[in-house]
DRENPA-3360 file (N, C-alpha, C; in nm, 2 decimals, always signed):
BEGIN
1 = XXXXXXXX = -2.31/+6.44/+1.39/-2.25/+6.46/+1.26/-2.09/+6.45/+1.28 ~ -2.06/+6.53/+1.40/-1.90/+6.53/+1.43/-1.82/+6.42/+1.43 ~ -1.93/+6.31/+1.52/-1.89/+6.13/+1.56/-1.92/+6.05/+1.40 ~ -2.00/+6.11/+1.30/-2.03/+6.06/+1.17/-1.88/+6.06/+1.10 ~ -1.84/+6.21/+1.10/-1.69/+6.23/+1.03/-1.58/+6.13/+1.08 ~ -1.58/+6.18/+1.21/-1.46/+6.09/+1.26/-1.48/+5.92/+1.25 ~ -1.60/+5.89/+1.23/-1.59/+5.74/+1.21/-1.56/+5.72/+1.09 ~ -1.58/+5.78/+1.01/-1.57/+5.76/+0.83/-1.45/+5.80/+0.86;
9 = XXXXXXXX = -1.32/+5.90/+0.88/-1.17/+5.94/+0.89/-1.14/+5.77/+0.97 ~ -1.18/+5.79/+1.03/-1.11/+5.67/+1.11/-1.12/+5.52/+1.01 ~ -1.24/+5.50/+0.93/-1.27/+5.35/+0.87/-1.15/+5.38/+0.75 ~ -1.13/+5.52/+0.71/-1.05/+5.57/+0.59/-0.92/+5.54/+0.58 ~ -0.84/+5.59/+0.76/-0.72/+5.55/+0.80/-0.69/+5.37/+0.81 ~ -0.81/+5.33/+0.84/-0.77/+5.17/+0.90/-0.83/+5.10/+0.75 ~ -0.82/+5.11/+0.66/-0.84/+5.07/+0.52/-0.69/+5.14/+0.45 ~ -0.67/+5.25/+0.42/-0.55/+5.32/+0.39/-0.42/+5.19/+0.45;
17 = XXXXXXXX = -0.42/+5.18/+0.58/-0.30/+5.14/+0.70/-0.32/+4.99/+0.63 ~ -0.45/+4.89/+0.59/-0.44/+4.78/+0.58/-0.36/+4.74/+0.48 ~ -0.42/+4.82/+0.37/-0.38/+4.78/+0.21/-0.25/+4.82/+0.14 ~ -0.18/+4.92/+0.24/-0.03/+4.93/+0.17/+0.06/+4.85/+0.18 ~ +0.17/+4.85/+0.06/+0.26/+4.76/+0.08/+0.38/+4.83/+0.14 ~ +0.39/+4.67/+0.20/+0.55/+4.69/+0.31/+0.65/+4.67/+0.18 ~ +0.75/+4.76/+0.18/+0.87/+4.74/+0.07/+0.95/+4.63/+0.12 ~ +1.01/+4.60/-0.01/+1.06/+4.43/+0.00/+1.24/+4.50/+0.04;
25 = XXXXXXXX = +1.25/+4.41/+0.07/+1.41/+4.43/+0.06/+1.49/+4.38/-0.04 ~ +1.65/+4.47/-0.09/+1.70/+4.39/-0.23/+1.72/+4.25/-0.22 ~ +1.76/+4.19/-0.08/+1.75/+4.10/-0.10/+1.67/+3.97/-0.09 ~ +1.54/+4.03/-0.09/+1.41/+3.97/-0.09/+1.39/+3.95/-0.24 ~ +1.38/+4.08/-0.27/+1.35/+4.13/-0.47/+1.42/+4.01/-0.51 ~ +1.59/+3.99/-0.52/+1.64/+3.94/-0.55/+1.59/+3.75/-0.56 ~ +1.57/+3.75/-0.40/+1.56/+3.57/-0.42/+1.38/+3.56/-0.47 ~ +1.28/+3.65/-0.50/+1.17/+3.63/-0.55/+1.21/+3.59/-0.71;
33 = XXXXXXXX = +1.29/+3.74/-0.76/+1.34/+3.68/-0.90/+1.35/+3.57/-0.93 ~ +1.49/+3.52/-0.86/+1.52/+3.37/-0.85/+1.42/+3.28/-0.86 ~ +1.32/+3.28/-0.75/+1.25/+3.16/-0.70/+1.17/+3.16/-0.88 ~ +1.10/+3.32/-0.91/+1.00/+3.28/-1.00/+1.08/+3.23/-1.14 ~ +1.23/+3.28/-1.16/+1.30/+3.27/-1.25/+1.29/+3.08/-1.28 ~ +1.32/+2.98/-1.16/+1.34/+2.87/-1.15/+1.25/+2.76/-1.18 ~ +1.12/+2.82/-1.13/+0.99/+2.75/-1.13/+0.97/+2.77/-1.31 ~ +1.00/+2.88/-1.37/+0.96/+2.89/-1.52/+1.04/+2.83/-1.58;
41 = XXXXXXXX = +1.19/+2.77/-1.54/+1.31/+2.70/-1.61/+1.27/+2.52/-1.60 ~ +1.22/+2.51/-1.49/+1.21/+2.41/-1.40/+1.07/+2.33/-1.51 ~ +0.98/+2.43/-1.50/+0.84/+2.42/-1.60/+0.91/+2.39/-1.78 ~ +0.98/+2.44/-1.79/+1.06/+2.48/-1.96/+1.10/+2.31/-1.99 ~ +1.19/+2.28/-1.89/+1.26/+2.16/-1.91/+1.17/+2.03/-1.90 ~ +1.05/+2.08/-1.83/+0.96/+1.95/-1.78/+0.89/+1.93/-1.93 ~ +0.83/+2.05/-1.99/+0.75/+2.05/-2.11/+0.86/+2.02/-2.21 ~ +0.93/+2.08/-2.23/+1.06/+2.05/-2.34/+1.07/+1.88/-2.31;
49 = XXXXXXXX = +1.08/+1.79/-2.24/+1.13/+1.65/-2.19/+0.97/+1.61/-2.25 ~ +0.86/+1.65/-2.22/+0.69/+1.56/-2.19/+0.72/+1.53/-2.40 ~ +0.73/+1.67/-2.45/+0.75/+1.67/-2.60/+0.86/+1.56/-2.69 ~ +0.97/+1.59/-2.62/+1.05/+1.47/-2.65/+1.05/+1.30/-2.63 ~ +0.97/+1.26/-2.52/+0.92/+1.15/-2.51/+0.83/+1.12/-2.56 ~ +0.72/+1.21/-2.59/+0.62/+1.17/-2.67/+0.63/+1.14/-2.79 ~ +0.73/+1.18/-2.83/+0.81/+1.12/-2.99/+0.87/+1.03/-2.94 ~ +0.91/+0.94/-2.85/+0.98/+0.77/-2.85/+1.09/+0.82/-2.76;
57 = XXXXXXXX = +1.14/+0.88/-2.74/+1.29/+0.95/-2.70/+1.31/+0.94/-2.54 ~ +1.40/+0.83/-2.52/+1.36/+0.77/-2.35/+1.48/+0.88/-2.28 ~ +1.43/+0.87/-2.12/+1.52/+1.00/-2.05/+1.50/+0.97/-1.93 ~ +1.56/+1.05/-1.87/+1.54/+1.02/-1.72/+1.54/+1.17/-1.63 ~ +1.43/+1.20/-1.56/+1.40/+1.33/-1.50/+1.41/+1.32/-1.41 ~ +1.49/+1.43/-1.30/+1.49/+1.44/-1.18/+1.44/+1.58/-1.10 ~ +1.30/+1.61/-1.03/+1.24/+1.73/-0.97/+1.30/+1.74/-0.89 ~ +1.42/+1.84/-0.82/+1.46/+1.84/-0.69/+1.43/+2.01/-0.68;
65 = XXXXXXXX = +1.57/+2.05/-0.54/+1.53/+2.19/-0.52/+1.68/+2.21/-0.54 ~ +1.70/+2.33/-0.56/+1.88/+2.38/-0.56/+1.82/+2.48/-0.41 ~ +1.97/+2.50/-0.33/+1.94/+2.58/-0.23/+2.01/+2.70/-0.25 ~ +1.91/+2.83/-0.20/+1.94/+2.99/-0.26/+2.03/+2.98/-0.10 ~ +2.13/+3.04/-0.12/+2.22/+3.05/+0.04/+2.28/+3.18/+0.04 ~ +2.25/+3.29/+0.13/+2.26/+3.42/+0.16/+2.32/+3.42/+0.33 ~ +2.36/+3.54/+0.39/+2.40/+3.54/+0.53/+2.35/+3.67/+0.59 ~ +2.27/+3.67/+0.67/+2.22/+3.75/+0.75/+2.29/+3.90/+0.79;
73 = XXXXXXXX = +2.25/+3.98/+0.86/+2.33/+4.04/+0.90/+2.41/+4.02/+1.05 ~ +2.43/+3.92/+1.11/+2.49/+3.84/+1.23/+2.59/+3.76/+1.16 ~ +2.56/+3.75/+1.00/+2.66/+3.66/+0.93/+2.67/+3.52/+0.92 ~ +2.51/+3.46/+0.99/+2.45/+3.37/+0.98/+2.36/+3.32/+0.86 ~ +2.45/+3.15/+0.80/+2.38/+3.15/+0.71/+2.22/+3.14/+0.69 ~ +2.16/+3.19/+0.57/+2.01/+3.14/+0.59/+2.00/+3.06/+0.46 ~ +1.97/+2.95/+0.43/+1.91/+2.88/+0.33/+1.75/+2.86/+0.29 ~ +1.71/+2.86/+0.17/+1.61/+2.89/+0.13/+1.61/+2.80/+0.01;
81 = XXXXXXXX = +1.50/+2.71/-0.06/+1.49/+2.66/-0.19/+1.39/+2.74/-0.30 ~ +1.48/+2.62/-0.44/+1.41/+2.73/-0.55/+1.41/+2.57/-0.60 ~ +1.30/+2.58/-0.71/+1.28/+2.42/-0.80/+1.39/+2.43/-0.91 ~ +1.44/+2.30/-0.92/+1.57/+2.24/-1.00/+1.50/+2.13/-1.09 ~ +1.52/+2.11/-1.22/+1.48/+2.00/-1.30/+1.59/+1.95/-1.36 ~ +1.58/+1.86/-1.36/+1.70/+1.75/-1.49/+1.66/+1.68/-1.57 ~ +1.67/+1.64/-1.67/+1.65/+1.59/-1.77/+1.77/+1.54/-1.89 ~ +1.78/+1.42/-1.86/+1.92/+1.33/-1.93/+1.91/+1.39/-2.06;
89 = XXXXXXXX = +1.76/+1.36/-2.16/+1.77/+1.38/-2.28/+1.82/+1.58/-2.34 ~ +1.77/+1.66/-2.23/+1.81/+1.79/-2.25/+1.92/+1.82/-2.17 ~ +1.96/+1.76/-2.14/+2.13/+1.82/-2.06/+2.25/+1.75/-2.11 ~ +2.23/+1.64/-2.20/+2.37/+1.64/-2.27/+2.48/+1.54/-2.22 ~ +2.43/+1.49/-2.11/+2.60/+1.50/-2.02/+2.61/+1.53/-1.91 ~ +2.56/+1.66/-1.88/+2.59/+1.74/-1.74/+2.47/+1.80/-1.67 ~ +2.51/+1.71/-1.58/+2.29/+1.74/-1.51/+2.28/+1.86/-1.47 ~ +2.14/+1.92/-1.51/+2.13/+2.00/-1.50/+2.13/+2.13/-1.60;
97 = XXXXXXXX = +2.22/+2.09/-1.67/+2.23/+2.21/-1.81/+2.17/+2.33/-1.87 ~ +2.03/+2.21/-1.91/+1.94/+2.27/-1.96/+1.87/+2.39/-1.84 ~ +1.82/+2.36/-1.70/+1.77/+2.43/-1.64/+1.86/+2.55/-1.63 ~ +1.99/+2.51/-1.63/+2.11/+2.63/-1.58/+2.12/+2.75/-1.65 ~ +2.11/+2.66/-1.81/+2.10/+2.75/-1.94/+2.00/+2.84/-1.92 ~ +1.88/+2.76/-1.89/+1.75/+2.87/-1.89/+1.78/+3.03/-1.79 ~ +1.80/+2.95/-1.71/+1.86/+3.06/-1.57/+1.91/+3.18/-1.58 ~ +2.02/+3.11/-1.67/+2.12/+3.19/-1.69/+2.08/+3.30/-1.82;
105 = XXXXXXXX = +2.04/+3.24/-1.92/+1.96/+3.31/-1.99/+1.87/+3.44/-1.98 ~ +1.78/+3.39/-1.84/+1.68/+3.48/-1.73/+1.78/+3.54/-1.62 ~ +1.92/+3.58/-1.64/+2.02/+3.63/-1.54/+1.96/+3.59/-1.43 ~ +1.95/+3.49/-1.39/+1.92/+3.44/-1.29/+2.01/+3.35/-1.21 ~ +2.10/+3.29/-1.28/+2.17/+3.20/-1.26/+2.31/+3.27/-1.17 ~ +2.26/+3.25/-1.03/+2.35/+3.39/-0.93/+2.43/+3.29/-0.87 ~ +2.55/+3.33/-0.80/+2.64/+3.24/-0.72/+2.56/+3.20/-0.60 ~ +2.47/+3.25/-0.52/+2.40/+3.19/-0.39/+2.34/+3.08/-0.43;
113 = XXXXX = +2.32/+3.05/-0.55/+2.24/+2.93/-0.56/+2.37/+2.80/-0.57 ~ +2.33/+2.67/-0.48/+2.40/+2.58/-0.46/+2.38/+2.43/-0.44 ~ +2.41/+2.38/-0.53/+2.33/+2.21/-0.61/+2.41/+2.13/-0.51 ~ +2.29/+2.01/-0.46/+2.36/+1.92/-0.43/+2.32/+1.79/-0.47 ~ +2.37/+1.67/-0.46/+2.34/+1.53/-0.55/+2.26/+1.47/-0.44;
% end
């Protein structure tokens, strides 16, 4: 009966120990924001463009990544990507815009993030 309990305390502990979560760190929280902030801006601009073309309206789209850039605590950089979309007919002018706008909109749009051509 004794060896009954302690096996059932014991399956209890090692189920308990499996399924908790490890806390994130702020600056984990932070770049998850970002990441999922970008993928929904990234998605916004792709559907917003699929709608406009399908009315006649010619464009030119570009899927890349913008890179999230943070520094360790050694003060070493770490780079990390988030999805970037472009779309001539929704940006106006200035590539990019439209996703930026979204971003920014979704306070998302943070100085670690950094575009390149």
């Amino acid at each position: 009966m004794i060896k009954m309990v302690c096996s059932i305390a014991f399956a209890g502990l090692m189920v308990s120990g499996c399924t908790s979560q490890k806390s994130t760190s702020p600056e984990e929280a932070q770049y998850q924001r970002v990441m999922t902030a970008a993928h929904s801006c990234a998605e916004e601009v792709r559907e917003k463009t699929i709608a406009l073309v399908a009315n006649g309206a010619p464009t030119r789209t570009r899927w890349t990544t913008a890179n999230y850039v943070t520094k360790d605590s050694a003060g070493k950089e770490q780079s990390r990507s988030v999805e970037y979309r472009t779309s001539t007919i929704l940006d106006n002018g200035s590539e990019g815009s439209a996703w930026k706008k979204c971003m920014q909109d979704d306070d998302a749009l943070v100085p670690e993030l950094t575009f390149t051509r």
